[in-house]
C-alpha positions in Angstrom: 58.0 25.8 -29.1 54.7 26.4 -30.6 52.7 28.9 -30.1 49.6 28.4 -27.6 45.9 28.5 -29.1 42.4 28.0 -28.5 40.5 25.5 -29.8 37.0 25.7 -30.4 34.6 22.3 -30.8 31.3 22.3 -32.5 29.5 19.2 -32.8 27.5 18.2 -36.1 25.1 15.6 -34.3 23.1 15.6 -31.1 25.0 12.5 -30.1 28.0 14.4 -29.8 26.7 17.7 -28.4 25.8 15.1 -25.2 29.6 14.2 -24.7 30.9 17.3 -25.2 28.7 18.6 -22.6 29.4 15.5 -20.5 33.4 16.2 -21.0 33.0 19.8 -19.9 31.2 19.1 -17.0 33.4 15.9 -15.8 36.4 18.0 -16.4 34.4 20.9 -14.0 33.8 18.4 -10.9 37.4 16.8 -11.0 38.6 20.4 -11.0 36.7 21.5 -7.8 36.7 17.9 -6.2 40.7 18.5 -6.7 40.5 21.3 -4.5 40.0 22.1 -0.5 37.6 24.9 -0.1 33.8 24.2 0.9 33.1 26.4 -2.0 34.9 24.5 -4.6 32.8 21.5 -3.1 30.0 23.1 -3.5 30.2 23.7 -7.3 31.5 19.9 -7.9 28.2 19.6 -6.6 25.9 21.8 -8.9 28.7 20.1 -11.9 26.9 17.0 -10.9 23.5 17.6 -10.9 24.2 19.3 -14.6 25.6 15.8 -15.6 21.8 14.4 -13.9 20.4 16.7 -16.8 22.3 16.3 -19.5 22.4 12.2 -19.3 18.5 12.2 -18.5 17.8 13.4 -21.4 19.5 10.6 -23.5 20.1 6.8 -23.3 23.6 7.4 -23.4 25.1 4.3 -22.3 23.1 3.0 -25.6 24.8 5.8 -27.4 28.1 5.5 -26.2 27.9 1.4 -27.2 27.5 2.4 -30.8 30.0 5.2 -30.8 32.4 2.4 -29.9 31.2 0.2 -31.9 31.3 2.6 -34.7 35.2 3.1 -34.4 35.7 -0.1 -33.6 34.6 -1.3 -37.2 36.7 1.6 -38.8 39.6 1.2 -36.8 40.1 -2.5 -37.4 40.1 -2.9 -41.2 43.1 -0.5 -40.5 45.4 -3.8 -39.0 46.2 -4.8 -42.7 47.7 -1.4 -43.8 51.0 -1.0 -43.4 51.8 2.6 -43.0 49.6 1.9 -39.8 51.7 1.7 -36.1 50.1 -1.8 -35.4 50.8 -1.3 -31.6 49.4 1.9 -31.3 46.6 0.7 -33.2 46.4 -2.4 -30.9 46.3 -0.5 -28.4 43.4 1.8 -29.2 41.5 -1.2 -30.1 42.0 -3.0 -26.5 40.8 0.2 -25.4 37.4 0.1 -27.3 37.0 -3.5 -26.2 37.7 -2.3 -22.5 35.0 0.4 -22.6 32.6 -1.9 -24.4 32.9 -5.3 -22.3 32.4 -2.4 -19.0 29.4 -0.6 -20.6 28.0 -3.8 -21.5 27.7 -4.7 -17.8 26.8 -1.4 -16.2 23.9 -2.0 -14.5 20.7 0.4 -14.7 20.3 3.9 -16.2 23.3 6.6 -16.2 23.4 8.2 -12.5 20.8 6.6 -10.8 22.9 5.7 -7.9 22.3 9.8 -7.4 18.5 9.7 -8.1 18.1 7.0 -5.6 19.7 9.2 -2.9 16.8 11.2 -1.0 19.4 13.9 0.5 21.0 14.7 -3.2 18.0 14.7 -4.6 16.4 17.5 -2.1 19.8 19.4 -2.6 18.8 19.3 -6.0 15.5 20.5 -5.9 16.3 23.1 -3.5 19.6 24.2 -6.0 16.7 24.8 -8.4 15.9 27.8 -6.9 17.9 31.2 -6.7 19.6 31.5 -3.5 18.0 28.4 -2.6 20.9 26.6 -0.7 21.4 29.3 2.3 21.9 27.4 5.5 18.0 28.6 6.4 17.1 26.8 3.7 18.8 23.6 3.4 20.7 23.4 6.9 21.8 19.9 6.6 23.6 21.2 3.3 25.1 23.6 5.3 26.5 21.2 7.8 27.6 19.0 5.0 29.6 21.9 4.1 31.6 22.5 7.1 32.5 19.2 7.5 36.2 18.4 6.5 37.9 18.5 3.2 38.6 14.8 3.1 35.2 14.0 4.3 33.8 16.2 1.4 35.7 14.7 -0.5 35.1 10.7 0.2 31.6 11.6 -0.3 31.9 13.1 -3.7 34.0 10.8 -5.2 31.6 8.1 -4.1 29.0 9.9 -6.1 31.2 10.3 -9.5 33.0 7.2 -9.1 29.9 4.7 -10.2 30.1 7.4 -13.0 33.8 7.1 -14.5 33.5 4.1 -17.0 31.3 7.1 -18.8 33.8 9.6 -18.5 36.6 7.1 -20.2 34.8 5.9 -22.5 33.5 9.2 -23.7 37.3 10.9 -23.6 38.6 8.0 -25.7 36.0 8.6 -28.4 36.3 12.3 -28.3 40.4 12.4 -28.5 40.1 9.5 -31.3 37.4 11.9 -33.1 39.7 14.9 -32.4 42.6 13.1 -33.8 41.0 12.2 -37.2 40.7 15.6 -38.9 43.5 18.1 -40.0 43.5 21.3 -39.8 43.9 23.7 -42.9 44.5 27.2 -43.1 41.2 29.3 -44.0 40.7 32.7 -44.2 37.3 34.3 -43.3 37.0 37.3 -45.5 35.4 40.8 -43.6 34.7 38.1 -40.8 32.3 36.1 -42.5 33.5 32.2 -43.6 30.9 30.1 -45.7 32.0 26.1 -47.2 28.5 23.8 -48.3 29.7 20.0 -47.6 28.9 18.8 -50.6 28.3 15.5 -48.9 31.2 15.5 -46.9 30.7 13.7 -43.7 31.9 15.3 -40.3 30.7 15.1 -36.4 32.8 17.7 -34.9 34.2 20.6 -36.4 37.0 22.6 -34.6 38.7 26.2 -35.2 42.0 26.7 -34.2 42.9 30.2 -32.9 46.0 31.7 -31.4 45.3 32.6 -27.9 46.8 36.1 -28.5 44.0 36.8 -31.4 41.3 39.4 -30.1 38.3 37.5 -32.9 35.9 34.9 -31.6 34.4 32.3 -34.2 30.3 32.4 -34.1 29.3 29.2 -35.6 26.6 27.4 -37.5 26.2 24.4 -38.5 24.8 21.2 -40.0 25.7 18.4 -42.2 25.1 20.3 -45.6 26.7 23.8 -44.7 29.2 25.8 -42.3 28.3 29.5 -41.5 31.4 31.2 -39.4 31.4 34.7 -37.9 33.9 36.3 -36.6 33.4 38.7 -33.7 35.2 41.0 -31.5 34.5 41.3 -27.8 35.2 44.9 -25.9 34.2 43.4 -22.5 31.2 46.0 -22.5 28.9 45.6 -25.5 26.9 43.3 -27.6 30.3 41.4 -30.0 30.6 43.2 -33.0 31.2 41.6 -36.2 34.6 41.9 -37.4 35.5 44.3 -40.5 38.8 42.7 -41.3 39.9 39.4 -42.9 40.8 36.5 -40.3 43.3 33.5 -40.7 42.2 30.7 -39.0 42.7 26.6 -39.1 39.6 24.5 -39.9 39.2 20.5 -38.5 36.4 18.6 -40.1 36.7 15.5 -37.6 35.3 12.3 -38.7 35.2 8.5 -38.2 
């Protein structure tokens, strides 16, 4: 059995940064939406309005076309090699064509089904500020609230659902992105970890750590250079660098 670990993902474009963000919070409102409690429900909620903020600020139905068509032009030269698995290959491919052939047709801009809803929107607004949501404050919230679980439930799921075909397509080009580096063992000398590209081309880059290992990776970077830190958390002060050499694995993910 191997052992467990942490992985960390750093994105090396913009256009990535966006779906990473966009997985995390996806992943956020499934998890609560899952669940029973009105409080659970209630940060599905604020999860959503976070996905209003993130995909406002990009045309990312436009970006997610060319990510698939990006790996759609690398992955099918691949159907002539021979070490490939054809079917698995295939299969990826039907996949792209799926996402694309859906995105194509989605109609209008990335959660406006939610902006055109006046009651989300002044949930919103009033989420905006701290302790905005008491039941003074927004009382119909409050009612929403303490209606039943399956009622909550119907109605946020009618809110992500128009939003799905961007949570698939985005996973699929993230696991095939994931899936295209391998990982080599580096060491990070005193804590610090330096490698120029030297024209290397990457989106994401991801450390490996086991889950057991008390250092946490700072990183920065860009397309010409990777600057690691390692740090150590006490659960009371500011991180401290670390003094001591760290083994870690290194992904340079690229397509």
């Amino acid at each position: 059995m191997s052992a467990a670990v942490i992985s960390y993902d750093y994105p090396l474009n913009e256009r990535i940064r966006t779906l990473l963000r966009l997985e995390h919070l996806f992943d956020k409102a499934d998890f609560y939406v899952s669940r029973d409690d009105r409080l659970d429900h209630h940060a599905a909620v604020m999860a959503l309005f976070e996905m209003m903020d993130v995909t406002t600020r990009a045309d990312l139905k436009s970006e997610l076309l060319q990510e698939v068509e990006r790996h759609k032009s690398f992955l099918e030269p691949l159907q002539n090699n021979p070490s490939i698995d054809l079917n698995a290959l295939n299969e990826v491919l039907t996949q792209l064509k799926d996402i694309n052939h859906i995105l194509y047709t989605l109609p209008g801009k990335t959660g406006q089904h939610l902006r055109e809803n006046d009651w989300l929107m002044s949930i919103r607004q009033r989420a905006a500020i701290p302790g905005g949501l008491c039941e003074f404050d927004a009382p119909s919230y409050h009612y929403w609230l303490h209606q039943d679980a399956a009622t909550r439930r119907n109605d946020l799921d009618s809110w992500l659902n128009p939003m799905r075909c961007i949570q698939k397509s985005l996973s699929l080009i993230l696991k095939l992105l994931r899936e295209a580096g391998q990982p080599g063992p580096q060491v990070a000398h005193q804590g610090s970890y330096q490698q120029v590209l030297s024209g290397r081309s990457a989106q994401l880059l991801r450390i490996k750590m086991p889950d057991h290992s008390e250092f946490v990776p700072e990183i920065s970077a860009n397309r010409y250079a990777i600057n690691i830190r390692f740090t150590v958390m006490d659960g009371q002060q500011k991180p401290r660098t670390a003094e001591q050499d760290v083994a870690f694995n290194l992904m340079l993910c690229s397509l």
